[in-house]
C-alpha positions in Angstrom: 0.0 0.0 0.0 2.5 2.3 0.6 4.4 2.3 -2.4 1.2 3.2 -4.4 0.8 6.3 -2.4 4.3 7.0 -3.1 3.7 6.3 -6.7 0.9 8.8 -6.8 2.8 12.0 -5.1 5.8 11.4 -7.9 2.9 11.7 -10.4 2.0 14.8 -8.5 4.7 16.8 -8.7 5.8 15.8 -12.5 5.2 18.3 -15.0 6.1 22.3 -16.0 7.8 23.0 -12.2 8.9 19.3 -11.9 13.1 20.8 -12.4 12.2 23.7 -9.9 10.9 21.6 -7.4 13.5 19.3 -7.4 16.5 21.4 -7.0 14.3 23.2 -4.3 13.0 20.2 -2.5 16.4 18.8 -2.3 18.1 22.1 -0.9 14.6 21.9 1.5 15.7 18.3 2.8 19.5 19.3 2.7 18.5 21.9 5.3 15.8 20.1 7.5 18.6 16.7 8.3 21.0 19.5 9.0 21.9 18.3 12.6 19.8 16.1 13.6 20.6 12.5 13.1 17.1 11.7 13.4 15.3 14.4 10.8 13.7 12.4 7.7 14.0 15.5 5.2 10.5 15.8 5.4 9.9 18.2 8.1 11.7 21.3 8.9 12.7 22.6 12.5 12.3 26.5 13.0 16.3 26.4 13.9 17.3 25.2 10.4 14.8 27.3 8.6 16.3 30.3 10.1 19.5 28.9 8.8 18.4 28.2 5.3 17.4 31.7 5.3 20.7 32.9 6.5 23.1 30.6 4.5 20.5 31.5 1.2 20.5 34.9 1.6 17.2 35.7 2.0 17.6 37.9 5.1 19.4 40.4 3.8 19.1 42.5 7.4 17.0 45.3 5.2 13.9 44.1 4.2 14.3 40.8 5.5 15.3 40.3 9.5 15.9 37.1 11.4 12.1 38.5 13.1 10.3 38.2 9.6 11.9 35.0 9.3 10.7 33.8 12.9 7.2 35.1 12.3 6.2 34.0 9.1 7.6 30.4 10.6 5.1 30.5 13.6 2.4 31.7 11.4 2.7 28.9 8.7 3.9 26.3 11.1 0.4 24.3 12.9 -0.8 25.3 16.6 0.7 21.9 18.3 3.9 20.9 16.0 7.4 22.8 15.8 8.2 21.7 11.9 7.1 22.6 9.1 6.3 20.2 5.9 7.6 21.2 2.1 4.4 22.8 1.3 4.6 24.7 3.7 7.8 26.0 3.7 6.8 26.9 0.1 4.0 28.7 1.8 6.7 30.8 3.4 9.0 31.7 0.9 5.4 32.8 -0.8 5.0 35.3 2.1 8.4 36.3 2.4 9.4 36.7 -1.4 6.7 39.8 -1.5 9.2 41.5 1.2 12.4 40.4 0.2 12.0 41.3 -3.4 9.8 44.7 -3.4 8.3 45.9 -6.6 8.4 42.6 -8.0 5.2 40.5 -8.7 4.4 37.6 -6.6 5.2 35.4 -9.4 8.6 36.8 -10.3 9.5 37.2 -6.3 8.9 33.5 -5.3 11.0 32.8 -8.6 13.8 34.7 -7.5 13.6 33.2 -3.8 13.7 30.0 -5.7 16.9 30.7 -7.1 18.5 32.0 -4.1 18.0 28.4 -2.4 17.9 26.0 -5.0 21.1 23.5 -5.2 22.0 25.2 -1.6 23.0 23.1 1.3 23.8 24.2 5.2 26.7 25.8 4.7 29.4 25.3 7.7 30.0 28.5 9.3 31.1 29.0 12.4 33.3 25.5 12.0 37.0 25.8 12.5 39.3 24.8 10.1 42.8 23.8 10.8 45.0 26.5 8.9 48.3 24.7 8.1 50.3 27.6 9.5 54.4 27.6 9.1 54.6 28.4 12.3 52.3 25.4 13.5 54.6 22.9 11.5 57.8 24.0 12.3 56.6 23.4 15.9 55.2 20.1 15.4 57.9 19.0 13.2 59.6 16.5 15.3 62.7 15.7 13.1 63.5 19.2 14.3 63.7 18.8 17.9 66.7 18.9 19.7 67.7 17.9 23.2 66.2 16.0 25.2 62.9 16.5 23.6 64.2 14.4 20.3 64.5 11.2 22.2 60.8 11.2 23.0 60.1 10.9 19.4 61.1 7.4 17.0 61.9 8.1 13.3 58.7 8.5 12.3 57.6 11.5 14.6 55.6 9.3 16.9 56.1 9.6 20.4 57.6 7.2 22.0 55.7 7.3 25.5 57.3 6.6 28.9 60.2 5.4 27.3 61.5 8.7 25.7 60.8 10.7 29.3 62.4 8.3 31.7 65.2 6.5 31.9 64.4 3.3 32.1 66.7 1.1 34.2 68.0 -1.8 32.9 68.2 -4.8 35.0 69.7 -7.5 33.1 73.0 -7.5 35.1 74.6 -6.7 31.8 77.1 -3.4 31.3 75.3 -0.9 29.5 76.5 -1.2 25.4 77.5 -5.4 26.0 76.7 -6.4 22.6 76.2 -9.9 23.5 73.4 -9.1 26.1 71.1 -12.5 26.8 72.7 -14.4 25.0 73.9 -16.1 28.1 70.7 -19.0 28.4 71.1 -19.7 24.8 74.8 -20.7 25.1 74.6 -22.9 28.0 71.9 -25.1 26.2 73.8 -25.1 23.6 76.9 -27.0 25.1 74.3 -29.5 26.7 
């Protein structure tokens, strides 16, 4: 049963805006996963629609504030539920393309709020990036070190632990640098 109902909302949405939708839906379902492990792309917290709406452009702190944005959301969304579904959040961009774009007709505004969010995704602001720095290297290079500090390191830069800190004493009853060290047991069984 359900994969006829699912057969019958593709028909739906096939047709003259069937390119539109999809670039839009998809940038719609990009946006509503965003963070949240358990989102289905099908519903749309307020959070990340006031994030599609920054990372798109469409507040542009003029016309559009993060309070239009808000609003509208509450408006659209239903009394008891926090999300809001695609056709609604095409219900939105309806009432907030007449603001955003002044002097344009409805038509022509929507379109143009289309385009700002079509093949979008959450952009990753506010994420640091490691900046590979010369300075940052040149302190992290470990062939480099000298001292002490370059016997805490093996050949290939990784630390050696314990070992390279302490000095570990070595109770073998062997002079430190005997070359022959343990080989003791192995000759005696060997003469027997």
């Amino acid at each position: 049963k359900p994969a006829k109902r699912l057969s019958s909302e593709s028909n739906s949405h096939e047709g003259a805006a069937a390119g539109e939708i999809s670039a839009l839906e998809e940038a719609f379902r990009k946006f509503a996963v965003h963070g949240d492990t358990r989102a289905t792309g099908k519903e749309m917290h307020g959070k990340n629609w006031s994030k599609l709406c920054k990372d798109c452009h469409i507040i542009d702190g003029k016309n559009v504030t993060t309070t239009d944005v808000d609003i509208v959301f509450s408006k659209i969304k239903g009394k008891s539920v926090r999300t809001i579904t695609f056709e609604q959040f095409k219900e939105a961009l309806q009432e907030l393309s007449t603001k955003r774009f002044k002097g344009k007709s409805d038509e022509e505004a929507l379109q143009e709020m289309y385009k700002l969010i079509e093949g979008k995704g959450p952009g990753l602001t506010g994420v640091t990036k490691t900046v590979a720095s010369p300075t940052v290297s040149r302190l992290t290079d470990t062939s480099k070190f000298t001292g002490s500090h370059k016997e805490r390191f093996d050949a290939s830069g990784k630390g050696k632990g314990r070992a390279g800190r302490e000095d570990l004493v070595d109770n073998s009853g062997y002079v430190s640098g005997y070359k022959h060290a343990g080989t003791y047991d192995h000759k005696v069984q060997g003469n027997k």
